[in-house]
C-alpha positions in Angstrom: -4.6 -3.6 -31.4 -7.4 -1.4 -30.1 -5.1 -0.3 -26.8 -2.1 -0.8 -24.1 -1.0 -0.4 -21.6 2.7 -0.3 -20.4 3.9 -2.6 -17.6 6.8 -1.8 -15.4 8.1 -2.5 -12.0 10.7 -0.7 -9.5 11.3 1.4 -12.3 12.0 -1.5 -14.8 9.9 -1.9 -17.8 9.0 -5.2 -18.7 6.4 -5.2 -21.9 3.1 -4.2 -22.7 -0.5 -5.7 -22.0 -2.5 -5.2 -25.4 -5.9 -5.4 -25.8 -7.1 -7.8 -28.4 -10.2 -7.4 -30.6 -10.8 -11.0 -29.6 -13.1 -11.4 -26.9 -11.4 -8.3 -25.0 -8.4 -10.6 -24.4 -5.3 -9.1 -22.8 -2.0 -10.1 -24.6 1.2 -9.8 -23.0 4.3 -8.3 -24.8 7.3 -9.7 -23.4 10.9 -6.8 -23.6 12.3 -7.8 -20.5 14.4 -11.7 -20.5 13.1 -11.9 -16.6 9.4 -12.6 -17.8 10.0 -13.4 -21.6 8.2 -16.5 -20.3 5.2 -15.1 -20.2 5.5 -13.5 -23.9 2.1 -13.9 -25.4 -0.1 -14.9 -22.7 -3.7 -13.9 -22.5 -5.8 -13.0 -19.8 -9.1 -10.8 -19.5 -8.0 -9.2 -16.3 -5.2 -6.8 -16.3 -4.8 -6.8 -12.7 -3.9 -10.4 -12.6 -2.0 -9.9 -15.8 0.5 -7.5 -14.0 0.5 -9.6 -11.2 1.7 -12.6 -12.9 4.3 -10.5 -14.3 5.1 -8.9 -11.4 5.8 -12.0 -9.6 7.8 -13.6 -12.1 10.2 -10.2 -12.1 10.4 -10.4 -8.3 11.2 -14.5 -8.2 14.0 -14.3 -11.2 15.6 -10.7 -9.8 15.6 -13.0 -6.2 17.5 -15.8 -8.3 20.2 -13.2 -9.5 20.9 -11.7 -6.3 21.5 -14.6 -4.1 25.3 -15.7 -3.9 27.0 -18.1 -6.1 
């Protein structure tokens, strides 16, 4: 691991992009269930990184707040 950066949104923290020795690669640490999906994945960009995640958060939190 050469560095990282923490991810959160609303508050909520959700993992940790880490930067890879491997062709600068962005991995993506999964700690929150919402985006555990995405554990793992790699991208170069960190921007669209935490915008995957951030989307996935938003879609599941919508998914648990709508009534039964």
């Amino acid at each position: 691991m050469l560095s990282s950066k923490v991810i959160h949104v609303d508050g909520v923290f959700l993992g940790t992009a880490i930067m890879t020795g491997s062709l600068n690669t962005l991995r993506f640490y999964a700690t929150h269930e919402s985006v555990r999906a995405l554990h793992n994945a790699c991208m170069s960009d960190f921007g669209a990184l935490y915008a995957q995640v951030k989307s996935l958060f938003n879609r599941n939190r919508m998914l648990t707040l709508q009534p039964a």
